[in-house]
C-alpha positions as CSV (number, residue, x, y, z in Angstrom):
1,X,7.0,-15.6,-11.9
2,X,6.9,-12.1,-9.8
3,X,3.7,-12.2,-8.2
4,X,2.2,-9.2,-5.5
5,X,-0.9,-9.7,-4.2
6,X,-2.7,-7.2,-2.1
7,X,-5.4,-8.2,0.8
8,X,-6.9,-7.2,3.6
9,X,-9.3,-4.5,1.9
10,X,-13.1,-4.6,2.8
11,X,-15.9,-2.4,4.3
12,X,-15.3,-0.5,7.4
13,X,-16.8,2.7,8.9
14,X,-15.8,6.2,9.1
15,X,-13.4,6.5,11.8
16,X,-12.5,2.6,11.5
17,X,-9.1,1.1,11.1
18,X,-7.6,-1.4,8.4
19,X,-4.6,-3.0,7.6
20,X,-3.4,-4.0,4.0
21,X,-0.7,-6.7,3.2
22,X,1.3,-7.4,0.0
23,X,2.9,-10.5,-0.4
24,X,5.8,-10.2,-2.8
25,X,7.2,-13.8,-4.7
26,X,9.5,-14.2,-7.8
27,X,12.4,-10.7,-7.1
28,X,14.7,-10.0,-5.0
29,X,12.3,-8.5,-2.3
30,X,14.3,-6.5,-0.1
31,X,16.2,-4.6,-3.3
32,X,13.0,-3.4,-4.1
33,X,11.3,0.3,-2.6
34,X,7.7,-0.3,-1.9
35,X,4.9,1.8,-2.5
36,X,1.0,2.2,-2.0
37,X,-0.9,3.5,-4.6
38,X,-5.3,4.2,-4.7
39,X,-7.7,5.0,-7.3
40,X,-11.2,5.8,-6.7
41,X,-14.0,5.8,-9.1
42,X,-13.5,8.3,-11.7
43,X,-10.4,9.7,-10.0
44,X,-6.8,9.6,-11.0
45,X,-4.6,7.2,-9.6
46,X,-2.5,9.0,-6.6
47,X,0.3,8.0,-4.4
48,X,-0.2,7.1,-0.8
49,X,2.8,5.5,0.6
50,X,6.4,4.7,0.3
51,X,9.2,2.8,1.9
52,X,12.5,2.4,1.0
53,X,14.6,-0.7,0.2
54,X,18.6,-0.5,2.2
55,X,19.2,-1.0,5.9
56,X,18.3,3.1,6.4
57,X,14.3,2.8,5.7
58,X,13.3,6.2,4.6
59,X,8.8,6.6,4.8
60,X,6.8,9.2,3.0
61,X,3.2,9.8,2.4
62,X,0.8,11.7,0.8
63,X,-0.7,14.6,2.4
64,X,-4.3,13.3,2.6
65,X,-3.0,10.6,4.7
66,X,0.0,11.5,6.8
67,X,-0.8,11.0,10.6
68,X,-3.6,8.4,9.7
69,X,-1.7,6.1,7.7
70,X,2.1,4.0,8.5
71,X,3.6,2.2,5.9
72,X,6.1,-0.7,6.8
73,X,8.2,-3.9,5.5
74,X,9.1,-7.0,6.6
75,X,11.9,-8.7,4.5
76,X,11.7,-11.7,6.0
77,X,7.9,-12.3,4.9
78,X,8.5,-10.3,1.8
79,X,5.2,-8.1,2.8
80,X,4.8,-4.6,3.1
81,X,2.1,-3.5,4.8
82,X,-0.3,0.2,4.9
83,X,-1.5,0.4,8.6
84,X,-4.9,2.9,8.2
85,X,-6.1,4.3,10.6
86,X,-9.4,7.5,11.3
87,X,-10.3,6.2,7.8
88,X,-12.8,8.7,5.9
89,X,-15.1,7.9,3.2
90,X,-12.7,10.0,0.9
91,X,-10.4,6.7,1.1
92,X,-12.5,4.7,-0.6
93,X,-10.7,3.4,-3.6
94,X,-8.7,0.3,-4.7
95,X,-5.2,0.1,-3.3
96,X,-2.7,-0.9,-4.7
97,X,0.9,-2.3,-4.2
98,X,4.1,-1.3,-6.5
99,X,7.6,-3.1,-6.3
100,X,10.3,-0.8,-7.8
101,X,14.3,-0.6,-8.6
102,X,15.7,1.3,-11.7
103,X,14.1,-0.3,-14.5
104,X,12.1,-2.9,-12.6
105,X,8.8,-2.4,-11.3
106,X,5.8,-4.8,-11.1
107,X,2.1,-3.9,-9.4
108,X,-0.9,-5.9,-7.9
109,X,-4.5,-6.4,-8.6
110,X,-4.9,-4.2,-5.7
111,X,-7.7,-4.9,-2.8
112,X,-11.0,-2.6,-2.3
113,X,-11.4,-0.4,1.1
114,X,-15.0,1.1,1.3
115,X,-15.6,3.3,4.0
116,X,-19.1,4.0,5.0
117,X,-21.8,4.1,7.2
């Protein structure tokens, strides 16, 4: 059964740092592009982070994040993680992880990041 499952999420400060795993079972891991979604109360999900699946890893990122946030994989652990960092209160939301290629793509429950003070 393809399983992701997201941790790491909790309460941390503004200006704080986090970082989020997704442990991947049940597909062909390193096929698969990896990507970080978040949804915050009332708000649309939006895209945060990619990497891509080959030997030539391409990364992107949102705007909101880029400079504050690294995205990464290790195919050997089948986890990708999202490395935050000068987190905002504007990133609270549940994060999510999304395993993709062509017609295949499976999500996690996703983990909760607060940030306050």
């Amino acid at each position: 059964q393809v399983q992701l499952v997201e941790s790491g999420g909790g309460l941390v400060q503004p200006g704080g740092s986090l970082i989020l795993s997704c442990a991947a079972s049940g597909f062909t891991f390193s096929t698969y592009s990896m990507k970080w979604y978040r949804q915050a109360p009332g708000k649309e999900r939006e895209f945060v982070a990619s990497v891509s699946s080959g030997g030539i890893l391409v990364k992107k990122y949102a705007d909101s994040v880029k400079g504050r946030f690294t995205v990464s994989r290790d195919n050997v652990k089948n986890t990708v993680y999202l490395q935050m960092k000068s987190l905002k209160p504007e990133d609270t939301a549940v994060y999510s992880c999304n395993a993709e290629m062509g017609q295949y793509s499976y999500w996690g429950q996703g983990t909760q990041v607060t940030v306050s003070s």
